[in-house]
Kinemage of the C-alpha trace (Angstrom):
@kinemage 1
@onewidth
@group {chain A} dominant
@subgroup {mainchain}
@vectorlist {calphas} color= white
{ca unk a 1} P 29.847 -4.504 20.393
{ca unk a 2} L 28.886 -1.589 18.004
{ca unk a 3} L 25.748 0.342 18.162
{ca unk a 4} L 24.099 -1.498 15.013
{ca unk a 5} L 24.903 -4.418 17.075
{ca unk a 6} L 23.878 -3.388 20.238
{ca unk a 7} L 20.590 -1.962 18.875
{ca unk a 8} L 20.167 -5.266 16.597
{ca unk a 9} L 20.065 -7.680 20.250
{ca unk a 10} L 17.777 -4.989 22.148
{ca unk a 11} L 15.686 -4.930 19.114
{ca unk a 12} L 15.038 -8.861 19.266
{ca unk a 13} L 15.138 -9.129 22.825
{ca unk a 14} L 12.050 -6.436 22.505
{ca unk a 15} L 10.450 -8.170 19.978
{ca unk a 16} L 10.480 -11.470 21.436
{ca unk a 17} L 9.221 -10.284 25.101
{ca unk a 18} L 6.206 -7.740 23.666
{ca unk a 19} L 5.237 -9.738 19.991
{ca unk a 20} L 2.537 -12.286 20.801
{ca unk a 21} L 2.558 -15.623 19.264
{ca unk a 22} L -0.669 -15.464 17.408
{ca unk a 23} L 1.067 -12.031 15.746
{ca unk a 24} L 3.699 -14.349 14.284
{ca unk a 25} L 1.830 -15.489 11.715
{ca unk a 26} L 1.261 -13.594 8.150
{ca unk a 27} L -2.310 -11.478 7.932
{ca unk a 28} L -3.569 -10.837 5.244
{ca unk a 29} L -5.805 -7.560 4.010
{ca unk a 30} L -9.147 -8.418 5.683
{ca unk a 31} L -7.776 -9.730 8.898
{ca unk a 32} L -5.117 -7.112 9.495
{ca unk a 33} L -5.678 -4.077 11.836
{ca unk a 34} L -6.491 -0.802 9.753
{ca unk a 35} L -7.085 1.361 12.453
{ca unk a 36} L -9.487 4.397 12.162
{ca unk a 37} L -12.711 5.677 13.955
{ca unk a 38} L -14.516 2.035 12.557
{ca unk a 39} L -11.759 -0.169 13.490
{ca unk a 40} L -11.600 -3.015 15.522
{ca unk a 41} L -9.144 -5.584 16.752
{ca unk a 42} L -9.519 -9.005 15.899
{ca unk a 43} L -8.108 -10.342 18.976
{ca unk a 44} L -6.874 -8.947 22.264
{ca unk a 45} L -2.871 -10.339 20.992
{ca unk a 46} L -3.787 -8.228 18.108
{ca unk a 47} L -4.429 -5.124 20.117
{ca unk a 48} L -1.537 -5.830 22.681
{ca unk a 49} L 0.871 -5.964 19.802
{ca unk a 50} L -0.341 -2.851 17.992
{ca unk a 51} L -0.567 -0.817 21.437
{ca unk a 52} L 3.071 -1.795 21.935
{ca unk a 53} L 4.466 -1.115 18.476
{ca unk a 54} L 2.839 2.722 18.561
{ca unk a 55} L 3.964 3.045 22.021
{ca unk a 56} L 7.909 3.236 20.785
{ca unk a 57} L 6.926 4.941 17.567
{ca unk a 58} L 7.518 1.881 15.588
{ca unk a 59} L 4.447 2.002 13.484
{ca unk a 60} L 6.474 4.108 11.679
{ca unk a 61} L 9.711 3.170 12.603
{ca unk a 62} L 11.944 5.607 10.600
{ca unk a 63} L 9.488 9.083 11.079
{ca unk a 64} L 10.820 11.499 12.947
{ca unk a 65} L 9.652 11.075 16.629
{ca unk a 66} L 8.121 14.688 16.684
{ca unk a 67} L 5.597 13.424 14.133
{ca unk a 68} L 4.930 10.021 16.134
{ca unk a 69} L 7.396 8.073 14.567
{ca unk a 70} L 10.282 5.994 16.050
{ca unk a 71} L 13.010 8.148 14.885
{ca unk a 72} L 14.948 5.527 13.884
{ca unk a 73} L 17.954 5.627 11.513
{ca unk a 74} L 17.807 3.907 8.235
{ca unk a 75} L 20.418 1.422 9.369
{ca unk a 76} L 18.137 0.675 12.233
{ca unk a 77} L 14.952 0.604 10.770
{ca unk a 78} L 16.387 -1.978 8.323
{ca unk a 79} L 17.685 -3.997 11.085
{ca unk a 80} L 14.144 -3.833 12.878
{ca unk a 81} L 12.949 -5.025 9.743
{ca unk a 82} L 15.033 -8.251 9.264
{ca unk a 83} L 14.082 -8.901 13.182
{ca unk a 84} L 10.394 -8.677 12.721
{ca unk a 85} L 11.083 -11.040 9.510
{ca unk a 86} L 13.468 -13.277 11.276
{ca unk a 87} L 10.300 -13.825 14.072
{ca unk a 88} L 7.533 -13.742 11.772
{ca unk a 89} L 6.260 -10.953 13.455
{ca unk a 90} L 2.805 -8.968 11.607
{ca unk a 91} L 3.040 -5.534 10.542
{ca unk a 92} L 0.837 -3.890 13.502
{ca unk a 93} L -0.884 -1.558 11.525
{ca unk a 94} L -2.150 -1.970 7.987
{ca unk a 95} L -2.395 2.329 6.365
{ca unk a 96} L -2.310 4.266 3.221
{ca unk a 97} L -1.515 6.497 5.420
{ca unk a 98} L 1.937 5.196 5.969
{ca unk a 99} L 2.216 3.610 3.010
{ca unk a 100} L 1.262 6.841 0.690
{ca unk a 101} L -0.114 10.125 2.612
{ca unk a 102} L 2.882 10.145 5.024
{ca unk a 103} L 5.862 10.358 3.014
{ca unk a 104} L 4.171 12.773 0.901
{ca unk a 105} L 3.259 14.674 3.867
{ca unk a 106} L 6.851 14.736 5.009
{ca unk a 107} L 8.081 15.697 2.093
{ca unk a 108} L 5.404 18.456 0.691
{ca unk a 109} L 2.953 18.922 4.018
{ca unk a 110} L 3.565 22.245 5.953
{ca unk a 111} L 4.644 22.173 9.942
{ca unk a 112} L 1.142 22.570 10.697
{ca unk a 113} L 0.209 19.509 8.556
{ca unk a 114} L 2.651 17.140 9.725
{ca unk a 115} L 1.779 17.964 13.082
{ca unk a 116} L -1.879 17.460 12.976
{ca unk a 117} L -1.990 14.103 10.210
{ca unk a 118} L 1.335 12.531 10.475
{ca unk a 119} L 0.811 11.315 14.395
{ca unk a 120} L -2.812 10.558 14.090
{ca unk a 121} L -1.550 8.138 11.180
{ca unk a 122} L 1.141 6.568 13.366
{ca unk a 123} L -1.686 6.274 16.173
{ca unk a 124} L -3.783 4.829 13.905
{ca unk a 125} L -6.470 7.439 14.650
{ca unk a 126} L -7.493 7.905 11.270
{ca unk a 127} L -7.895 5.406 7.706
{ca unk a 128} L -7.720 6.798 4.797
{ca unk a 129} L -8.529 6.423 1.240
{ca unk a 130} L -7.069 7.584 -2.427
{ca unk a 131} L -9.151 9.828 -4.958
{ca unk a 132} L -7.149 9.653 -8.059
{ca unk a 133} L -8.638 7.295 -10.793
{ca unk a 134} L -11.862 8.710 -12.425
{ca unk a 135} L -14.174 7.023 -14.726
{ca unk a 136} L -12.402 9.072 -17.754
{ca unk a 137} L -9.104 9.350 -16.168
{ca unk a 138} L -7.682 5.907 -15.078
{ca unk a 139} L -4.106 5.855 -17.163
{ca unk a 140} L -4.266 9.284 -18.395
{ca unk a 141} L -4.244 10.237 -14.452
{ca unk a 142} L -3.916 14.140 -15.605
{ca unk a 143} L -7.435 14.140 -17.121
{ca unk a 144} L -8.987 13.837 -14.231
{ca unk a 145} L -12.454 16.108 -14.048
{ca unk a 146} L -13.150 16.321 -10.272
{ca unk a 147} L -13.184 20.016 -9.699
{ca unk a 148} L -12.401 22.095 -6.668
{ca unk a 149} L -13.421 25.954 -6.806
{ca unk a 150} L -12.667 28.682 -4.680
{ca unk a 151} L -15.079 30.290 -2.837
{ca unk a 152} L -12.599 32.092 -0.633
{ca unk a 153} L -12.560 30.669 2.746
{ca unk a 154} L -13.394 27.236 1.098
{ca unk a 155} L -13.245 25.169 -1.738
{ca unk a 156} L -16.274 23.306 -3.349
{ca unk a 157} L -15.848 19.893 -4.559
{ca unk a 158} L -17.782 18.461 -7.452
{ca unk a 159} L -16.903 15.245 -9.279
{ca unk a 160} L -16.398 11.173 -9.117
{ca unk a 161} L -13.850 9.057 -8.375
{ca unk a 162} L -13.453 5.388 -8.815
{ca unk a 163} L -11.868 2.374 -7.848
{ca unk a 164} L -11.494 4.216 -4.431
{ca unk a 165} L -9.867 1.178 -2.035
{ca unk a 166} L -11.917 0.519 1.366
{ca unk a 167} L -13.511 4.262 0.546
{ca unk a 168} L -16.807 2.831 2.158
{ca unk a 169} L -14.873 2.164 5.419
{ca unk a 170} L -12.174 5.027 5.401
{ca unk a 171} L -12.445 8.692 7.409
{ca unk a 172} L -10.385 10.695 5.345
{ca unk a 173} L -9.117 10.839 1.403
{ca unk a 174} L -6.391 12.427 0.125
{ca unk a 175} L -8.078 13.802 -3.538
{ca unk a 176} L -6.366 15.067 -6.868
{ca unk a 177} L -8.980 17.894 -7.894
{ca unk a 178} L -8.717 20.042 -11.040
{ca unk a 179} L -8.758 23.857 -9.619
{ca unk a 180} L -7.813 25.083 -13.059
{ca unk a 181} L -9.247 23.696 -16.303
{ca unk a 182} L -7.092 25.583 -18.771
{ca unk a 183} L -4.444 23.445 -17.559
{ca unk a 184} L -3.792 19.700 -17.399
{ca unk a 185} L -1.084 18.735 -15.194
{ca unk a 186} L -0.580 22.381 -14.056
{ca unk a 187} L -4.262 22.540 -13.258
{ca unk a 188} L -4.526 19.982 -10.785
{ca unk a 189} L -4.217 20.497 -6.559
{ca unk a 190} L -3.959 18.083 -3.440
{ca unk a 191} L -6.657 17.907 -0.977
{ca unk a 192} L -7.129 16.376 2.183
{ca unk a 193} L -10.707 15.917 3.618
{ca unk a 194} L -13.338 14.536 5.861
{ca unk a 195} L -15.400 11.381 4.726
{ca unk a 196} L -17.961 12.340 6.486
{ca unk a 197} L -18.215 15.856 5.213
{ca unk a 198} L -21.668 16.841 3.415
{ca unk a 199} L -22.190 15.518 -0.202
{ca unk a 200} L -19.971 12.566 0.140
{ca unk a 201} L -20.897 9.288 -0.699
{ca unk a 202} L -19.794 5.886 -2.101
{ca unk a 203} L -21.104 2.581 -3.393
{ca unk a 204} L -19.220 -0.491 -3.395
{ca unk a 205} L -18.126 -2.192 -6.656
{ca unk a 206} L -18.618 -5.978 -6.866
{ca unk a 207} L -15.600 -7.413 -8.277
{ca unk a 208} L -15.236 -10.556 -10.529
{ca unk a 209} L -13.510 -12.189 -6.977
{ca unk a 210} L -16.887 -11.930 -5.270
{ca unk a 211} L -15.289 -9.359 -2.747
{ca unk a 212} L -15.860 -5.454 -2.662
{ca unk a 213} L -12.609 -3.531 -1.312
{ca unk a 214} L -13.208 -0.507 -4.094
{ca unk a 215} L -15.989 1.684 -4.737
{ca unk a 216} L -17.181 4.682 -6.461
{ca unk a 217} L -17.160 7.781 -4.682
{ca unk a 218} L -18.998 10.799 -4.829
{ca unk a 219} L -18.552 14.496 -4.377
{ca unk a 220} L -21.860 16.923 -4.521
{ca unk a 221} L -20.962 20.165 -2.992
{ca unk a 222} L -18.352 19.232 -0.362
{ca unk a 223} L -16.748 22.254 1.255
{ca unk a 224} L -13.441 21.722 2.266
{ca unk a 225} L -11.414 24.699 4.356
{ca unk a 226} L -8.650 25.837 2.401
{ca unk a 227} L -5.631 25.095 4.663
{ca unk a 228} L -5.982 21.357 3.769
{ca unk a 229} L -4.675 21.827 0.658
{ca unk a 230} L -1.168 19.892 -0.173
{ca unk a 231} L 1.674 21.725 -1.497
{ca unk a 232} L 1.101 24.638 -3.727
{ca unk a 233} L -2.569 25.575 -5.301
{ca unk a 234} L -1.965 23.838 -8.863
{ca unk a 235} L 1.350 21.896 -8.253
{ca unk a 236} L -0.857 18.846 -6.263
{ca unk a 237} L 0.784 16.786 -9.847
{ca unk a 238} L 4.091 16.872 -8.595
{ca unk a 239} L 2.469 15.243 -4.710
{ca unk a 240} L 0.726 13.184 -6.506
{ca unk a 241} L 3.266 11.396 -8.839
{ca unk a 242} L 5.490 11.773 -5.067
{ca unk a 243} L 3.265 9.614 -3.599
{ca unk a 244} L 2.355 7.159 -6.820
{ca unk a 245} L 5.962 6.027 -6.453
{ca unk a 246} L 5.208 4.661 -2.603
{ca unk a 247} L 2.268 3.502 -3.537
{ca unk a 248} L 4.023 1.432 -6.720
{ca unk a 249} L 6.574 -0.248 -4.211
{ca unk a 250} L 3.688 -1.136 -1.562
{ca unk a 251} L 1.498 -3.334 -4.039
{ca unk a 252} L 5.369 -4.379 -5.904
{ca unk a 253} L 5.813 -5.926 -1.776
{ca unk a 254} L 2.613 -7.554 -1.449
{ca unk a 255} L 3.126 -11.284 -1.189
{ca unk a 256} L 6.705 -10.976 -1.193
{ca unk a 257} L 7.864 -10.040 2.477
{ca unk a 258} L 11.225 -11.763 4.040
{ca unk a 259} L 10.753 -14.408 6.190
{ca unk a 260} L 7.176 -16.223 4.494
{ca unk a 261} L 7.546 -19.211 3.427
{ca unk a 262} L 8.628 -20.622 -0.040
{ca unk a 263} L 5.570 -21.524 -2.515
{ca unk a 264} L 7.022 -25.006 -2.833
{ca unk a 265} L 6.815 -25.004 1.041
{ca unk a 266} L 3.562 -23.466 1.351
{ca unk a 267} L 2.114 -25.702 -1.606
{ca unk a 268} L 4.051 -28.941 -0.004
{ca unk a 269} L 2.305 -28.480 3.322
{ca unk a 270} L -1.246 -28.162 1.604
{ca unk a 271} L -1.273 -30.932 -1.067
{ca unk a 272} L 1.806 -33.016 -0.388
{ca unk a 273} L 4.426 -33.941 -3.031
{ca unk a 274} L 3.838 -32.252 -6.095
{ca unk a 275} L 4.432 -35.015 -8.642
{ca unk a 276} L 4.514 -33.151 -12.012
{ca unk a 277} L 8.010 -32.649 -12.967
{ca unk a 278} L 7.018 -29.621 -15.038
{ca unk a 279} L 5.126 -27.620 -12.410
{ca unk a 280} L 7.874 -28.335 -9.964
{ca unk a 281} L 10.109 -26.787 -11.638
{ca unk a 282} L 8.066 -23.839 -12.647
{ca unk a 283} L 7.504 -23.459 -8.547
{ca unk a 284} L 10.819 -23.855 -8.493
{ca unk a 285} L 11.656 -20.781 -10.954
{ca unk a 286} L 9.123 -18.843 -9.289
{ca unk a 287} L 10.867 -19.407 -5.897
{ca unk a 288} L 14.174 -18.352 -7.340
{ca unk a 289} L 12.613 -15.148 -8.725
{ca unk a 290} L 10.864 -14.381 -5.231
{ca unk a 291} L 14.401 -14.489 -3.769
{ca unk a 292} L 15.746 -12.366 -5.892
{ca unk a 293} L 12.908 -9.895 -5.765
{ca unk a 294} L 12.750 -9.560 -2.270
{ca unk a 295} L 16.703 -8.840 -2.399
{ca unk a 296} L 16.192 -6.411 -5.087
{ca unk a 297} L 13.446 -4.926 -2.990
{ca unk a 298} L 15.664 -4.529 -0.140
{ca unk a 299} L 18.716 -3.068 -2.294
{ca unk a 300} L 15.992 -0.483 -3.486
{ca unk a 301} L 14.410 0.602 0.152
{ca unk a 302} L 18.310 1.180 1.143
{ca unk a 303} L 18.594 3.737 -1.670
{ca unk a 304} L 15.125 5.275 -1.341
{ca unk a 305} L 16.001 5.836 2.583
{ca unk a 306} L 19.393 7.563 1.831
{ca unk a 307} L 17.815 9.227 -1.406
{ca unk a 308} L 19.713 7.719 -4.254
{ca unk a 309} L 16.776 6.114 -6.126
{ca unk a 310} L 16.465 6.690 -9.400
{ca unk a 311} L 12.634 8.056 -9.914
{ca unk a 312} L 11.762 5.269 -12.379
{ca unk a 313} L 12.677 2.661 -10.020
{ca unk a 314} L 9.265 2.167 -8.127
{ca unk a 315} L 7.732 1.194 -11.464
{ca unk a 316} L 10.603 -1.424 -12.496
{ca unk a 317} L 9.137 -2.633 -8.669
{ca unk a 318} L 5.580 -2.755 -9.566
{ca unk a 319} L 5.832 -4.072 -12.941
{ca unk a 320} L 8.208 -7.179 -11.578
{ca unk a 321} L 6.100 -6.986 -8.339
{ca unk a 322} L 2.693 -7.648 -10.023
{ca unk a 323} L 3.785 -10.323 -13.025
{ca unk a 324} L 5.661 -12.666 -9.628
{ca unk a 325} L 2.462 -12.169 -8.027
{ca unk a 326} L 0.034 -13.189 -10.640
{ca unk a 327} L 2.366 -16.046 -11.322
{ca unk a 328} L 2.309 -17.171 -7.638
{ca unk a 329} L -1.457 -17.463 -7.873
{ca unk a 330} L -1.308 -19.616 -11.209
{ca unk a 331} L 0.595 -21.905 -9.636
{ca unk a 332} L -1.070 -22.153 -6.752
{ca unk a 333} L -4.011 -22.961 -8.733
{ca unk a 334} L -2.174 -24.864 -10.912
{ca unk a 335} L -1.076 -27.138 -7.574
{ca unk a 336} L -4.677 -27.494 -6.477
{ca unk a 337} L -5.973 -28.821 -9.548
{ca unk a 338} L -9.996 -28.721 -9.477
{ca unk a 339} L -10.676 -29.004 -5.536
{ca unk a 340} L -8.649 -25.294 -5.903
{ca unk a 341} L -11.895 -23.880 -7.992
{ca unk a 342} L -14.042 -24.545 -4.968
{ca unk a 343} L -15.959 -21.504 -4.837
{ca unk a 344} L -17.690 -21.549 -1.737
{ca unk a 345} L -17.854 -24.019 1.494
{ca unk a 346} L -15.627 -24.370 4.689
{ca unk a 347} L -12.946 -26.421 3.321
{ca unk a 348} L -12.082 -24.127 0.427
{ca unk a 349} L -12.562 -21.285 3.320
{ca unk a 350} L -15.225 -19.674 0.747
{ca unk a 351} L -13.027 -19.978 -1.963
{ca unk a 352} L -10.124 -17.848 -0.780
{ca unk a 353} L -8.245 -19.884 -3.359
{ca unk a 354} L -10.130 -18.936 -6.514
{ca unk a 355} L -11.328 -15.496 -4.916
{ca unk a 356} L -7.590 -14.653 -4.698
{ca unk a 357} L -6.420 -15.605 -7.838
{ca unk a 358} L -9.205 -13.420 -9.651
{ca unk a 359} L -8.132 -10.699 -7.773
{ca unk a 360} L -4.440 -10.780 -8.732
{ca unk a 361} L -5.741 -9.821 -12.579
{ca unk a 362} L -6.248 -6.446 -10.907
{ca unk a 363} L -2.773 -5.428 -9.996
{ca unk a 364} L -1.943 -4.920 -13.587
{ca unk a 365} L -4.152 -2.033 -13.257
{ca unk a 366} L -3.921 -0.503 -10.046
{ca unk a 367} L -1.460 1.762 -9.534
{ca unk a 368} L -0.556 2.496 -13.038
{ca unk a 369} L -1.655 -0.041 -15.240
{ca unk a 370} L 2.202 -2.314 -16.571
{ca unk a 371} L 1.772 -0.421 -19.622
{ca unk a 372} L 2.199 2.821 -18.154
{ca unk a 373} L 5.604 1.119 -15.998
{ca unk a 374} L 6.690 -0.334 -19.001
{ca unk a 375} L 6.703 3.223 -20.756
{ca unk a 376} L 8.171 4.838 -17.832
{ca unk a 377} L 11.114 1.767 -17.524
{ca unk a 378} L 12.063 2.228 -21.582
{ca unk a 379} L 12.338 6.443 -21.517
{ca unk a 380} L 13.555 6.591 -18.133
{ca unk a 381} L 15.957 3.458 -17.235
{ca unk a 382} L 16.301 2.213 -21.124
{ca unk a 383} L 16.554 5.662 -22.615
{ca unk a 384} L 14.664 4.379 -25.786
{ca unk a 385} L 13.282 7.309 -27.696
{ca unk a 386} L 9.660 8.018 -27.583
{ca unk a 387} L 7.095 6.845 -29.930
């Protein structure tokens, strides 16, 4: 047997003795464990599976063990991967941490840094939250405002930021601030600080969905010691468009993970035969485009892990990423007919239906709005010349 092989049947063994059944199901945002000095579990299974995911590192399966990761190889991590998928098992921790701060922190942090952050993330000590967009600087990210000055052992913070995910609920941001203002993409610097710090504050935005996950946040004096800067003072552009790329193939992945079911399936098993020829085969289509997403996605991770990805491909992700997603919710919506506008009682589940499909309209935005991805794809993939 070789060692892929070997580690391949003590992976699943593993997985099927210590996953619990009611973790073999899909979770979705709000019911998923986020970790942090607020969180909860939803469920002792919950718990039990999360305490024995972090307890071999495989939060974050492919970190280096010395920063409370599993260590694991690429090979390995994709095999864990396809095992997990294969059971149906739940990702046991839901972080930007993992999904954004950590590989920048690998990649940029100091020793120090990664020592301190990178295991509290894998613990799941500590949720955090992204300050980049601004009211004046959503797609024109570099003209952000929020400014950090130096006042020698610390810097002051003044500014807003908005659209701040789960900000009301997070203990720590990572922050684009402006430390030089004759400069626009060489002015800007990394921070990392405490929500809780003096002068911070946020208020929830209601969105068209009915739900709140972003908010406006706040920053009226807040001293933050200088060794939690990122990087260099004045390079944080180059972390932050680092870190933009993870975060463009983590909402390109939402919806689409190996091993969920179809959307025929799903939309069979909820309203029986669907008996319009048309919208069959447009579920259809859109089934045949999930497979061949999720394959591209896989094809992608494989070079990212060994480090031939070409830096344009996370946006070629989220632009195909977002436009299957939003379709997915049409047609479910589509499928329902009117009982699928049901806003609010128990059999619509409060309208988690309708509630979703509004919210899909926002991941044309987030993360660099498909306008910006489609400019990035034609200079950087398509070589077209510039307007």
């Amino acid at each position: 047997m070789t060692e892929d092989a070997s580690f391949r049947a003590e992976t699943r063994a593993w997985l099927e003795a210590n996953c619990p059944p009611a973790m073999r199901q899909p979770a979705g945002f709000d019911d998923a464990y986020w970790g942090g000095r607020k969180g909860h579990f939803a469920s002792p299974e919950q718990q039990q599976w999360f305490e024995a995911m972090a307890a071999r590192g495989w939060t974050v399966p492919d970190w280096p063990k010395e920063y409370g990761g599993g260590g694991l190889s690429p090979e390995q991590a994709k095999i864990l991967r396809q095992e997990m998928a294969r059971l149906g098992c739940r990702s046991p921790l839901h972080s930007f941490g993992i999904w954004m701060l950590g590989p920048a922190l690998l990649k940029f942090g100091t020793e120090e840094q990664k020592r301190h952050y990178l295991p509290e993330i894998a613990q799941g000590k500590i949720r955090w939250c992204q300050g980049y967009s601004e009211p004046g600087a959503g797609s024109d990210l570099a003209g952000l405002q929020t400014r950090a000055e130096d006042k020698g052992d610390h810097w002051l913070v003044n500014g807003q930021k908005i659209w701040t995910s789960y900000a009301d609920k997070a203990d720590w941001i990572f922050c684009l601030v402006r430390t030089d203002p004759s400069q626009k993409q060489g002015g800007i610097s990394f921070l990392l600080f405490d929500m809780a710090s003096p002068g911070v504050s946020t208020k929830p935005i209601l969105l068209i969905s009915g739900y709140s996950p972003f908010c406006e946040t706040f920053f009226d004096n807040v001293e933050v010691p200088k060794e939690q800067i990122v990087g260099a003072v004045n390079q944080g552009w180059t972390v932050a468009k680092y870190l933009l790329g993870h975060e463009r193939e983590m909402i390109s992945s939402m919806g689409f993970a190996a091993g969920e079911p179809s959307l025929g399936h799903q939309l069979a098993g909820e309203y029986g035969p669907i008996e319009d020829p048309v919208l069959r085969a447009e579920i259809a289509l859109h089934d045949v485009d999930a497979l061949a997403f999720r394959a591209m996605s896989e094809k992608f991770l494989d070079e990212l892990k060994h480090g031939r990805a070409h830096p344009a491909q996370p946006s070629m992700m989220k632009y195909a990423g977002t436009e299957l997603n939003k379709r997915r919710l049409e047609l479910d919506m589509a499928a329902g007919g009117s009982d699928a506008l049901e806003w609010e009682s128990a059999r619509s589940e409060q309208g988690t239906r309708p509630r979703a499909w509004l919210r899909s309209k926002a991941n044309s935005i987030e993360g660099g709005t498909s306008e910006v991805q489609l400019g990035i794809i034609a200079k950087h993939i398509l070589n077209l010349p510039g307007a």
